[in-house]
C-alpha positions in Angstrom: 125.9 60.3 78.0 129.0 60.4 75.6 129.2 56.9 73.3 132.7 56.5 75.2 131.6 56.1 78.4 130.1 52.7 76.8 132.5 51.6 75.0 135.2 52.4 77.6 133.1 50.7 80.4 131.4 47.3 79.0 134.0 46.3 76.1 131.6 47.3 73.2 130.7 45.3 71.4 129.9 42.3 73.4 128.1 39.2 71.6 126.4 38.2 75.0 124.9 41.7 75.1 123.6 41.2 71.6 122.3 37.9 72.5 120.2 39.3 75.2 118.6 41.9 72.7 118.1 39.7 70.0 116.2 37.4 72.9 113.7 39.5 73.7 110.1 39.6 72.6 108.0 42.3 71.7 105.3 44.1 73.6 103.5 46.7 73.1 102.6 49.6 75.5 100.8 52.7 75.8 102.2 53.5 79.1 105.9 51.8 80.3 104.5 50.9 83.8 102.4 48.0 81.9 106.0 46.3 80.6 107.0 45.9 84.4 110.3 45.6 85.6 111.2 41.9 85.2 109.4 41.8 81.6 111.7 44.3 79.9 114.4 41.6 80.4 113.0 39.6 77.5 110.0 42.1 76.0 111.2 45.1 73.7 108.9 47.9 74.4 109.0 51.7 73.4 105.8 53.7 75.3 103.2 54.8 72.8 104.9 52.3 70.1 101.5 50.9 69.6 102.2 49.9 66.0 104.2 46.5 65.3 106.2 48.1 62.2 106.7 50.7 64.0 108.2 48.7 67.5 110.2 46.5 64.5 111.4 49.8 63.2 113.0 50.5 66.6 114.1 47.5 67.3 115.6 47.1 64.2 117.9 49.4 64.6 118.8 49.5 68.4 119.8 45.9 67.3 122.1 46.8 64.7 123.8 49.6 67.3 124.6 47.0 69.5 126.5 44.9 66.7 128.1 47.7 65.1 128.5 50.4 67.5 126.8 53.0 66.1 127.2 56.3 67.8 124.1 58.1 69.1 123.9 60.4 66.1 124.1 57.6 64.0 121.7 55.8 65.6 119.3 59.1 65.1 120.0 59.5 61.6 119.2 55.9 60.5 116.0 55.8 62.6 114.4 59.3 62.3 113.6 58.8 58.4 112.2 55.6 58.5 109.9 56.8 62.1 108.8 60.1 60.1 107.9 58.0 57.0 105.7 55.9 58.9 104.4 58.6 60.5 105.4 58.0 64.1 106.8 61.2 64.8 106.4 64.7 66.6 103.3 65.7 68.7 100.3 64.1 67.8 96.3 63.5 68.4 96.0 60.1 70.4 92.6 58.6 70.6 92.2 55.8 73.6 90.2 52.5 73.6 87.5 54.5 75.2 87.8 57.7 72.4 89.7 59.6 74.4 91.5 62.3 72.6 94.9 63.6 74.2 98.3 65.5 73.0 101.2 62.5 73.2 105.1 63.0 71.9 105.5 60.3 69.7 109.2 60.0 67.9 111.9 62.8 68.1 115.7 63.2 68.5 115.8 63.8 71.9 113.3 60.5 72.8 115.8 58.1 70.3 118.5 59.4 72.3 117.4 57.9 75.2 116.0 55.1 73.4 119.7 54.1 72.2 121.0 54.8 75.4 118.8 53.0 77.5 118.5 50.2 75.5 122.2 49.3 75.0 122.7 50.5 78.6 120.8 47.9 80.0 122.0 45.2 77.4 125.9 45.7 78.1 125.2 45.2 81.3 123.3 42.2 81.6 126.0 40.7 79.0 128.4 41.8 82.6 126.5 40.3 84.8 126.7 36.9 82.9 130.2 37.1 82.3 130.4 37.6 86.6 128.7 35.3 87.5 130.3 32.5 85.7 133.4 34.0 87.2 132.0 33.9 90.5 134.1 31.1 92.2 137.7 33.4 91.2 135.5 36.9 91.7 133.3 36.6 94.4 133.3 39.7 95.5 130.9 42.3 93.7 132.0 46.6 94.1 129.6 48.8 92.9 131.2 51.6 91.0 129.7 55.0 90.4 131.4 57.4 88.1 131.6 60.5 90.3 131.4 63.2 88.7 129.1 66.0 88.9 126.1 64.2 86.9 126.3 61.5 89.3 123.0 60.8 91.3 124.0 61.5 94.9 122.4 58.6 95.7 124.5 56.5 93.4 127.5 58.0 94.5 126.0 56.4 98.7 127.2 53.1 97.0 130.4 54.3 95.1 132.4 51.5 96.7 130.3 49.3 98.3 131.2 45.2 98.5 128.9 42.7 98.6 129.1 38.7 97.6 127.8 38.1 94.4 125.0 36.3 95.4 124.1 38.5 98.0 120.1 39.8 97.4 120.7 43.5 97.3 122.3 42.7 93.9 118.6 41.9 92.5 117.5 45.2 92.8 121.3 47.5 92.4 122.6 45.5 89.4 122.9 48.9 87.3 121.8 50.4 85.5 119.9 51.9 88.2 118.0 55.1 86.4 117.7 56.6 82.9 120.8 57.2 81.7 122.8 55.6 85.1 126.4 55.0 84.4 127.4 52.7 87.3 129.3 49.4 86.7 129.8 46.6 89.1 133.6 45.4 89.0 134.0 41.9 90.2 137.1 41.0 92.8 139.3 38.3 94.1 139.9 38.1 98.1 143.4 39.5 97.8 142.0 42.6 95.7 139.5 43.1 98.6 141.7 43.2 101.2 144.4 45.1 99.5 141.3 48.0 98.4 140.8 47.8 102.6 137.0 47.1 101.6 134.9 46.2 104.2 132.2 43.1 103.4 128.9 44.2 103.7 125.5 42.6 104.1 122.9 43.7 102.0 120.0 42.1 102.7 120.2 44.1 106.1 119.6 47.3 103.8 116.3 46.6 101.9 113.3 47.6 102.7 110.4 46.7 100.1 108.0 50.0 99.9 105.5 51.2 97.2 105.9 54.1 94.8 104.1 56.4 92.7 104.8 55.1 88.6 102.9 58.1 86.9 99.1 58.9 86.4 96.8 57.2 83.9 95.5 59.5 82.0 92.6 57.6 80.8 91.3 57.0 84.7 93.2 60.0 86.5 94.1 56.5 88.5 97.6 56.9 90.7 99.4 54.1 89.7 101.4 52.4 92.6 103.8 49.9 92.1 106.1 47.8 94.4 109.3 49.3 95.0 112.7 48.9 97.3 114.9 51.3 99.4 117.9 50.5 100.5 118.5 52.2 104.4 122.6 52.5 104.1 124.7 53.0 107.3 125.0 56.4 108.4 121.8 57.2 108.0 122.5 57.0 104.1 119.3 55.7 101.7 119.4 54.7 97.7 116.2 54.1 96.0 116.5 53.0 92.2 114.5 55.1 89.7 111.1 53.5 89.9 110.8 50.8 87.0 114.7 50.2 87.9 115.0 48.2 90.9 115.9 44.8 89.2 118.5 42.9 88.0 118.1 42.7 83.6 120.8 39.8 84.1 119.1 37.8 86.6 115.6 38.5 85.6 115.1 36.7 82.0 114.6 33.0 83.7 111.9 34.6 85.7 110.3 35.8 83.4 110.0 32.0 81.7 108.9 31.1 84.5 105.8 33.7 84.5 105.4 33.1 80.9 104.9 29.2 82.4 102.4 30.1 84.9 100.4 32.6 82.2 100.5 29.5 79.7 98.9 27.3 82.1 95.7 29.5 82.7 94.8 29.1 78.9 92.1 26.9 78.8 91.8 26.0 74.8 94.9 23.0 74.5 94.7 23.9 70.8 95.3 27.2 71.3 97.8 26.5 74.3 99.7 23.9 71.9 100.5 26.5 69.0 101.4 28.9 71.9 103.9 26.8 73.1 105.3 25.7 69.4 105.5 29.4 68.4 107.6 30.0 72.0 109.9 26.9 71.4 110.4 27.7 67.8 111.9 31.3 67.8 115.0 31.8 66.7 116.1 34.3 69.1 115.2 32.1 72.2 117.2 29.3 70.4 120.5 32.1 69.5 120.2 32.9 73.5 120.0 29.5 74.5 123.3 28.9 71.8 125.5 32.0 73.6 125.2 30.4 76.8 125.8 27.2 76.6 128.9 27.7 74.4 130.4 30.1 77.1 129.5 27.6 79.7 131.2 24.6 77.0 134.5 27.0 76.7 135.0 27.8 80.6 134.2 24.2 81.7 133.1 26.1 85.2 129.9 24.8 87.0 127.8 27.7 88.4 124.3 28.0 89.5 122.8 29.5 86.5 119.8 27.8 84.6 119.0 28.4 81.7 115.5 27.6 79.9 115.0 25.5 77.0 111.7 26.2 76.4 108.3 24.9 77.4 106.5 21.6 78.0 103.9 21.1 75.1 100.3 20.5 76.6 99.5 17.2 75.3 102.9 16.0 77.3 102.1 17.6 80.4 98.9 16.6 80.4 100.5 12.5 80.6 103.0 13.6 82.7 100.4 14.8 85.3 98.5 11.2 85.0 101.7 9.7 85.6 103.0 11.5 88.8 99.9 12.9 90.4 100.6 16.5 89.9 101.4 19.0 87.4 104.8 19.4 86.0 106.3 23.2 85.7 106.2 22.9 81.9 109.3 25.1 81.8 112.6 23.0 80.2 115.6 24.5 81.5 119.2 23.1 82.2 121.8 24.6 84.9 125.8 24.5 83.9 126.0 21.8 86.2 124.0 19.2 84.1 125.1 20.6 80.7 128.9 20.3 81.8 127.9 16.8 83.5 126.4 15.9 80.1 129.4 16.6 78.6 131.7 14.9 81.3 135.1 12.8 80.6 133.3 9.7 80.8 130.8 10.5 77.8 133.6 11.4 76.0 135.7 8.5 76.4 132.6 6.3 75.3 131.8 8.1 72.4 128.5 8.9 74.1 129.0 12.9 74.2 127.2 15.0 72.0 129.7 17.7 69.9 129.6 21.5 71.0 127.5 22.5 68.6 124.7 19.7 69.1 124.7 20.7 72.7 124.1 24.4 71.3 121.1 22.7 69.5 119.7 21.4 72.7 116.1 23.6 72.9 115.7 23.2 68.6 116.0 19.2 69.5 112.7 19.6 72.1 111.1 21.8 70.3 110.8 18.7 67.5 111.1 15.8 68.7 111.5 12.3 66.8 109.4 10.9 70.3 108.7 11.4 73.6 109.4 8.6 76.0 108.1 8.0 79.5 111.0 5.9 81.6 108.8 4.0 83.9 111.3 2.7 86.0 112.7 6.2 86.6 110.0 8.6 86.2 111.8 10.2 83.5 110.9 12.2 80.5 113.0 11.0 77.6 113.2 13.5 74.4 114.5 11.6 71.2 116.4 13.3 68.5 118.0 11.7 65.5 122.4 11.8 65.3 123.3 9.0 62.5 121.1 5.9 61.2 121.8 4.1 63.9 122.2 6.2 66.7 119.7 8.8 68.5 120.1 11.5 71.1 118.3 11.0 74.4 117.3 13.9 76.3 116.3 13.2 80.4 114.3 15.9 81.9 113.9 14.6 85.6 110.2 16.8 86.3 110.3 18.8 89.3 114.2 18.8 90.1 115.2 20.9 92.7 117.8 23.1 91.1 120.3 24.9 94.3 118.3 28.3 94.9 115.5 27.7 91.9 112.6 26.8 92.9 111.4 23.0 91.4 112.0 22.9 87.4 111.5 19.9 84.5 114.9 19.9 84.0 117.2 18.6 81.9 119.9 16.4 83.8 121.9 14.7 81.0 122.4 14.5 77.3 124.1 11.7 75.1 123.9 9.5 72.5 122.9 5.9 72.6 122.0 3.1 70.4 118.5 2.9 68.4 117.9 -0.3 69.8 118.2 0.4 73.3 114.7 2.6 72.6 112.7 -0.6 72.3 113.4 -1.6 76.3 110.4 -2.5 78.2 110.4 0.2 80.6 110.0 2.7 78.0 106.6 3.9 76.9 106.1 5.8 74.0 103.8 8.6 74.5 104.6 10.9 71.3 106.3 9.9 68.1 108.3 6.7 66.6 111.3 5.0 67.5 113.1 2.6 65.0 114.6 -0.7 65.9 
């Protein structure tokens, strides 16, 4: 795919798209169907990258593509010399876990290709999807786009044109990219555009129909490996079925995948080992530069959408109160919605003082990720997160546990944000439960 079909179709370079990269973990995979759908959203992975110098190597360098728009021939020429000096390159001898010996491709020009395009593919466009859907309430109305030419997947081209709301369900599995090297866009449109395009409104969640589908072969077992997968049964007797490994949404899917890294968390059973988990999550960087990006954007358009955004997670020794307190477990997954930040940040905590500046606010999952304390609110089953601001002032952070955020299911959620007065910490419905509070 020419580097100007990019640049000319997502705006290259966009810092959301960067953000998204940069937010992603690492994982490492012999085959790609083990870094499922959903997980790519937020784990790095190149197949047979087994190495972690070698998957930093990579990563490296798809990173700096994205901020500097690096042409695919760039991109090749930076990477190859460093993947051949590690040795990660050509056909090699791979021996398995169980001493299996077997021919694999390891690096070459044609694989970074796809690397590069894939990767920045599938970055631009959840930067889009973003930018969409906090545009929804103007743009509701989502046309996919295919670019019709004669590389154009015919099934791609089936939905060339097709309009559906933006929160319809088909768009979880269509978003594009929809296939290696897919070029498809989604363009976002007002009512009037619709009408004046003469583009029928269509219901999508009519068209899917979940299926399973053959991901590739083991070649350790000879094991078929089947996956879940969707097709979509068009009118006219019309079908599209994403590449398999395709049909999700990389925009949607990195807050699920928080909330699966939640429920995996909760299965450890050592609370030592649990607790430096959790620090290690909360502390990275990259989660804290995503979490920045968004809430500035939301900050700077002032419109309240549905999107959530996580914070990071609930630190054992908490939840483990928390439970005592309410009689169940909490979700142990911090997360906000524009709604609460831009409530947070309203007219009225302005006017008193009580707002916290922009880039505090950007702060927000550094500030529960350490704490000064940890409050319980008795009288409102609140968990209170205390941050300094000046000597006499502190930040309080509410997470009401098990808020029921509009189409998420229950989350410990942050619903407000502002500063108050040292002193006010000391009230006898407040219960310490981690930390110190000053007078």
């Amino acid at each position: 795919m020419p580097t100007a079909d990019l640049r000319l179709a997502f705006d290259m370079p966009p810092a959301d798209a960067v953000a998204y990269f940069r937010a992603k973990g690492f994982e490492i995979s012999d085959n790609w169907w083990e870094v499922w759908q959903r997980s790519h959203a937020k784990a790095f992975t190149v197949a047979k990258a087994m190495r972690m110098d070698v998957l930093e190597t990579i990563r490296k360098e798809v990173d700096a593509a994205l901020v500097n728009g690096l042409t695919p021939k760039q991109f090749v020429d930076n990477l190859a010399p460093q993947l051949q000096a590690k040795g990660w390159w050509g056909k090699q001898t791979w021996v398995d876990e169980a001493g299996t010996a077997r021919n694999v491709q390891l690096g070459s020009a044609y694989r970074l290709r796809n690397i590069y395009r894939n990767n920045l593919q599938t970055a631009y466009m959840s930067g889009r999807y973003q930018r969409q859907l906090a545009n929804a309430k103007d743009r509701p109305y989502w046309m996919y786009v295919a670019v019709m030419d004669g590389q154009t997947r015919p099934a791609h081209a089936n939905l060339n044109g097709k309009a559906f709301r933006y929160n319809d369900p088909i768009w979880q599995y269509i978003y594009p990219p929809n296939g290696w090297g897919c070029r498809c866009r989604i363009r976002a449109l007002t009512a009037k555009q619709l009408e004046r395009m003469g583009l029928q409104l269509e219901n999508g969640s009519s068209y899917i129909e979940e299926i399973t589908a053959e991901a590739g072969v083991d070649t350790r077992t000879g094991e078929v490996i089947q996956v879940d997968h969707v097709r979509l049964n068009l009118p006219g007797g019309k079908t599209m079925t994403p590449d398999v490994g395709w049909a999700y949404n990389p925009g949607a899917a990195a807050f699920g995948t928080d909330q699966a890294v939640a429920k995996k968390l909760a299965t450890v059973e050592s609370i030592e080992l649990k607790t430096q988990l959790v620090q290690s999550l909360n502390n990275s960087e990259l989660r804290q530069a995503q979490f920045a990006s968004w809430a500035s954007k939301a900050l700077d358009m002032r419109r309240a959408g549905n999107s959530v955004q996580a914070l990071g997670f609930m630190q054992p020794s908490i939840q483990q109160v928390v439970a005592t307190r309410l009689g169940r477990q909490p979700t142990a997954l911090l997360a906000i919605g524009e709604k609460q930040l831009l409530h947070a940040d309203s007219a009225k905590h302005i006017a008193q003082g009580k707002a916290l500046s922009k880039p505090e606010y950007m702060q927000l999952p550094r500030m529960l990720a350490n704490p000064e304390a940890v409050i319980w609110d008795k009288a409102h089953n609140n968990l209170l997160y205390i941050y300094p601001s000046s000597e006499n002032s502190k930040i309080k952070i509410v997470i009401n546990t098990g808020w029921k955020q509009k189409k998420q299911q229950p989350l410990d959620t942050v619903i407000n944000a502002y500063k108050i007065e040292a002193y006010h910490l000391l009230e006898s419905n407040y219960e310490v439960l981690e930390g110190t509070v000053g007078s």
